[in-house]
C-alpha positions, -999 to 999 in steps of 0.1 A, spaced: 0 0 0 15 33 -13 0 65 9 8 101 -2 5 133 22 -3 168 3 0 202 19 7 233 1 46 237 -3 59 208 8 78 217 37 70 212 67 34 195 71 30 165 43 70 159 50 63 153 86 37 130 87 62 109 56 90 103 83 63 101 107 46 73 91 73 56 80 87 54 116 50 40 132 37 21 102 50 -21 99 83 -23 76 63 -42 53 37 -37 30 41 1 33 53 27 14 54 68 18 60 99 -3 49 132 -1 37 165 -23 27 201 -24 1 217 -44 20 246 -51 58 241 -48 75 264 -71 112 252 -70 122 223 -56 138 233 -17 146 213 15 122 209 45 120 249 65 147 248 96 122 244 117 108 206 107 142 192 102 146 203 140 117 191 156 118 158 141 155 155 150 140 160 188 118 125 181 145 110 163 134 114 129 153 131 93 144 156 72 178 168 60 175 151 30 143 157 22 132 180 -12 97 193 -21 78 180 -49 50 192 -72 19 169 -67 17 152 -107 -8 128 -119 15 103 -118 14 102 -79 -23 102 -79 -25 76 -102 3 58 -78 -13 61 -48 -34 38 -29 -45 63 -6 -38 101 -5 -42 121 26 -42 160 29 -36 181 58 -64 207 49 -100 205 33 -86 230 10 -58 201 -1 -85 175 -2 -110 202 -25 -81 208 -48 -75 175 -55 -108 161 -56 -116 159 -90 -86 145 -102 -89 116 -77 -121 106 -82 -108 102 -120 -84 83 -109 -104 64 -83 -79 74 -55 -95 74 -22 -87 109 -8 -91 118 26 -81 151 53 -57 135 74 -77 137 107 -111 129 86 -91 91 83 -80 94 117 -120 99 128 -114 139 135 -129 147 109 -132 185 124 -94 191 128 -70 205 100 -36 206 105 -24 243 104 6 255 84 31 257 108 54 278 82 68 311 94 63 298 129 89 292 161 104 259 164 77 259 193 50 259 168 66 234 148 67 211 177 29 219 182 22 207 147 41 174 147 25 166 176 -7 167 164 5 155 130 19 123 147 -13 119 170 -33 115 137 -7 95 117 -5 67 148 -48 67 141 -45 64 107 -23 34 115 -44 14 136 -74 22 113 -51 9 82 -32 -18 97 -65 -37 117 
């Protein structure tokens, strides 16, 4: 099963729940990529991530943003967003495609939370948002993996 996370630049938010889920989902049977919806260049993940998930032991130093394509729809088993915005953008391409798209907390059964950009924010805020990004992630995973 191939999942993909979208936010807008891919930077901080979609990148975070990658590592994240990579580091809480089995070995097996699992694989993770991210996207952005508007990434204009292709850049590293912001400061910021890359040093709050150092704190839980995670990598983003490596990491470079990518521009959603129809080739990752089309590759995806399942894509989660981080906004309904995301999930709005996308949703007439997926449904083409017969991708099942979901807000990340909507698959984690919040289906009233968004995860807020974090960009532009103090490391605190960062922290805040991975947090909340791993909380929904670690649902996701017990929903997927039943």
């Amino acid at each position: 099963m191939h999942i993909l996370f979208v936010c807008t630049g891919n930077t901080c938010r979609s990148p975070m729940a990658e590592v994240v889920a990579k580091a809480v989902f089995p070995k097996e049977g699992y694989t993770f990529s991210s996207a952005g919806l508007g990434v204009m260049e292709p850049s590293g993940a912001s400061e910021n991530a890359c040093l709050a998930v150092e704190e839980v032991g995670l990598d983003l130093r490596n990491h470079q943003s990518h521009q959603i394509t129809l080739e990752d729809v089309q590759g995806a088993d399942l894509i989660l967003t981080m906004t309904n915005g995301h999930k709005q953008a996308l949703s007439a391409v997926c449904q083409q495609c017969q991708t099942p798209l979901f807000t990340l907390s909507e698959f984690a059964g919040k289906p009233e939370e968004e995860v807020t950009d974090p960009y532009g924010c103090s490391l605190e805020g960062y922290r805040r948002c991975l947090e909340q990004i791993t909380s929904l992630v670690r649902a996701c995973a017990q929903v997927i993996t039943k």
